[in-house]
KEKE-3310 file (N, C-alpha, C; in steps of 0.2 Angstrom, whole numbers, plus 5000, padded with zeros to 4 digits):
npx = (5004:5002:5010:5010:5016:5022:5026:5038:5045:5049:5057:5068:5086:5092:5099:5098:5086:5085:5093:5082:5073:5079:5080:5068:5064:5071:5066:5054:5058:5060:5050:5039:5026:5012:5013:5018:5007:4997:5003:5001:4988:4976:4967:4967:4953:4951:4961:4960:4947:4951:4959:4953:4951:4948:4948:4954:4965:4971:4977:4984:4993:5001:5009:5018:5034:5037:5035:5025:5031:5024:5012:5016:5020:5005:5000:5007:5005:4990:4991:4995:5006:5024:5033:5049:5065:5078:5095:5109:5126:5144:5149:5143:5124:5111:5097:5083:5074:5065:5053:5045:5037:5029:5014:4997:4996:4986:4982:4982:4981:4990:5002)
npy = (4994:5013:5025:5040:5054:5062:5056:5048:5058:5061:5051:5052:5058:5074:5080:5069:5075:5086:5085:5081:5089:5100:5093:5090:5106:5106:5099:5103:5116:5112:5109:5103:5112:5107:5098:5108:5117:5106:5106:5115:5114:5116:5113:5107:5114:5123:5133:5135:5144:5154:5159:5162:5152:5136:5119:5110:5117:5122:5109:5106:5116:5118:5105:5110:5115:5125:5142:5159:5172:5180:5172:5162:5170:5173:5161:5157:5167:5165:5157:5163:5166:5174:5179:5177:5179:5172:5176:5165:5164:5159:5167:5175:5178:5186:5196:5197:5208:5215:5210:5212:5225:5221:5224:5217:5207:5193:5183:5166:5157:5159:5154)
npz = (5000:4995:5004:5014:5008:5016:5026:5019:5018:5031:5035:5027:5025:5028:5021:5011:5008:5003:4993:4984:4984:4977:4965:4957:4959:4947:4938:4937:4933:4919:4912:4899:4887:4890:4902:4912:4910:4916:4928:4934:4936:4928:4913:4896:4892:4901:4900:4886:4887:4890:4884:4873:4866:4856:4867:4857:4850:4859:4862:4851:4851:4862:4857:4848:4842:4837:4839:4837:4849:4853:4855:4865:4875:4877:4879:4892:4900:4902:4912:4923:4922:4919:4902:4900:4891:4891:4885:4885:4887:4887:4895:4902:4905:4895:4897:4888:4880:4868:4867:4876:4875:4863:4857:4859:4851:4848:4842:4841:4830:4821:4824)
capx = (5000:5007:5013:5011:5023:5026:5028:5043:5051:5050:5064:5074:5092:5089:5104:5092:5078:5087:5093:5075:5070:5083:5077:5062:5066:5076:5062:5048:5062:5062:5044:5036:5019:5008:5016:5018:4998:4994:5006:4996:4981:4975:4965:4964:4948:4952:4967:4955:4943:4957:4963:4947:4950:4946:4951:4959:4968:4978:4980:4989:5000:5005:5012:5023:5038:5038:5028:5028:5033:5017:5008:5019:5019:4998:4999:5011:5001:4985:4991:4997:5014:5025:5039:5056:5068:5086:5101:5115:5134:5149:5153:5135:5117:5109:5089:5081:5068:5063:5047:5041:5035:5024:5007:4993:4993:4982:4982:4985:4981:4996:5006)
capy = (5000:5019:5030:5048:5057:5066:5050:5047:5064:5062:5046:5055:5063:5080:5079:5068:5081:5094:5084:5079:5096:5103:5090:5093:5111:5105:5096:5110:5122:5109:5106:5106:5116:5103:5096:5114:5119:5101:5107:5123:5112:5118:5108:5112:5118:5131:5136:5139:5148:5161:5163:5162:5148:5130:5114:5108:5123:5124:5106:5110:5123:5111:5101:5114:5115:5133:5146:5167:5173:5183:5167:5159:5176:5175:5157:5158:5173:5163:5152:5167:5167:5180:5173:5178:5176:5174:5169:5162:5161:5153:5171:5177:5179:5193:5195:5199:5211:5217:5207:5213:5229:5220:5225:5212:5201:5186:5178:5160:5151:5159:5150)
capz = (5000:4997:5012:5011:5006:5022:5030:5019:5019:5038:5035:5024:5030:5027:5015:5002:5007:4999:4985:4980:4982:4970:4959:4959:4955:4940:4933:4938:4927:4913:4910:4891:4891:4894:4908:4915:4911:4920:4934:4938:4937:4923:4909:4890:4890:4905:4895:4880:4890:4893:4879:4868:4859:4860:4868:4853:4848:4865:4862:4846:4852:4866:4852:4842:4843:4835:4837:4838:4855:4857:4858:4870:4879:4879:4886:4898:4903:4904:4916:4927:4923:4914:4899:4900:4885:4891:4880:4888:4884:4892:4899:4907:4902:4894:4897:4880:4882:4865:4864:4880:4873:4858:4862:4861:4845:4852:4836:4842:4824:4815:4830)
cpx = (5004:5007:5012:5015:5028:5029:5036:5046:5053:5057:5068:5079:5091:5095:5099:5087:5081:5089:5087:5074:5073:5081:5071:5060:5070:5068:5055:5052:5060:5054:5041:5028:5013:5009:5015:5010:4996:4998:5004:4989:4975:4971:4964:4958:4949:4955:4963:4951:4945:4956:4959:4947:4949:4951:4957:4965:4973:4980:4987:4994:5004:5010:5018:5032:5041:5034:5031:5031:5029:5013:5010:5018:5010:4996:5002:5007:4993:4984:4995:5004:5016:5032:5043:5061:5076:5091:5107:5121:5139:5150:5147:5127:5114:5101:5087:5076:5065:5056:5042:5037:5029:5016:5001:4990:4992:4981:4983:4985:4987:5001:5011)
cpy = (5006:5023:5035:5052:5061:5060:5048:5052:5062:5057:5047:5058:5069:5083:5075:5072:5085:5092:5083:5085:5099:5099:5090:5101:5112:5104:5098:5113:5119:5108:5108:5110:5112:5100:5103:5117:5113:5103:5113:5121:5115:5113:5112:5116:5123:5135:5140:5143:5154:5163:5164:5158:5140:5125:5110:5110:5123:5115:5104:5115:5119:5107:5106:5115:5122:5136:5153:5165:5175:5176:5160:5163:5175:5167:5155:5162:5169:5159:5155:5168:5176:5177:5180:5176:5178:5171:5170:5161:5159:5159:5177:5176:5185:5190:5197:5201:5218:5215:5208:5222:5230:5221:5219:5207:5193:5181:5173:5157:5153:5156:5146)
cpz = (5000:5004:5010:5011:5013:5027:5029:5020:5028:5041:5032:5029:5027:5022:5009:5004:5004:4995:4981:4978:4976:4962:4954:4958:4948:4935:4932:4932:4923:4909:4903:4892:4892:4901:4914:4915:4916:4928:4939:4939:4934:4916:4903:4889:4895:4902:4891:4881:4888:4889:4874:4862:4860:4862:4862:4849:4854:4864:4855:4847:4858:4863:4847:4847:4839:4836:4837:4844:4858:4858:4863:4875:4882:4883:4892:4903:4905:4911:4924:4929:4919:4910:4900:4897:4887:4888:4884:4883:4889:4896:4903:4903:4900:4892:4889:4881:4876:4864:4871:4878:4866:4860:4858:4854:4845:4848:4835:4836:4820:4820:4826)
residu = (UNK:UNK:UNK:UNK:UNK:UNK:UNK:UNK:UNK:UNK:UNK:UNK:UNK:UNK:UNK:UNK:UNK:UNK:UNK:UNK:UNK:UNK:UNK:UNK:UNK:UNK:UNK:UNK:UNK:UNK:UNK:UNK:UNK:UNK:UNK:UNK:UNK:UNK:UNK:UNK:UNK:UNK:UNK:UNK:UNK:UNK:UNK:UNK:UNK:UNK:UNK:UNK:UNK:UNK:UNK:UNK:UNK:UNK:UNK:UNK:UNK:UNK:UNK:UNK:UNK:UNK:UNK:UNK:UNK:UNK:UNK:UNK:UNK:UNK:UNK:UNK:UNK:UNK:UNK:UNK:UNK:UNK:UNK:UNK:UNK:UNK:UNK:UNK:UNK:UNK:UNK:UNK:UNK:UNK:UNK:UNK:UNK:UNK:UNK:UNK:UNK:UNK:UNK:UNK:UNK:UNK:UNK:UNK:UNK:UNK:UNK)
# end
């Protein structure tokens, strides 16, 4: 039968508590957007509500692997986050904040 969770954290060393957690923060970071909408508890159709468009349209946009950045921007947004475009190099990061000043082109179908 399973145990509840706290049950186990409570046998852990607090050395593997904290490596969980870290990991567990890696794999939160890492999420595709499905994962990540079902992680907010979230359901395509609430998605599509948002955004005004339907259940199979966020299920499609869930699946690309290109889209604008406005429409990354609008569901990210939906889901009461905010995007952040940073590019990295071997010798620091630089935030990329040209695309925050785009104003409101909703147009998920050209995605």
């Amino acid at each position: 039968m399973a145990k509840p969770i706290d049950t186990l954290k409570r046998k852990m060393s607090p050395e593997a508590l904290a490596r969980a957690e870290e990991q567990t923060k890696e794999m939160i970071a890492k999420l595709p957007l499905h994962e990540l909408r079902a992680a907010r508890s979230m359901t395509q159709q609430n998605l599509g509500n948002i955004l005004g468009i339907n259940q199979g349209a966020v299920s499609k946009l869930e699946r690309r692997a290109d889209m604008y950045v406005s429409t990354l921007r609008n569901f990210v947004t939906a889901m009461g986050g905010e995007l952040e475009i940073t590019a990295r190099f071997p010798d620091g990061s630089v935030r990329i904040n040209q695309f925050e000043d785009i104003e409101g082109n909703t147009d998920s179908s050209r995605a």
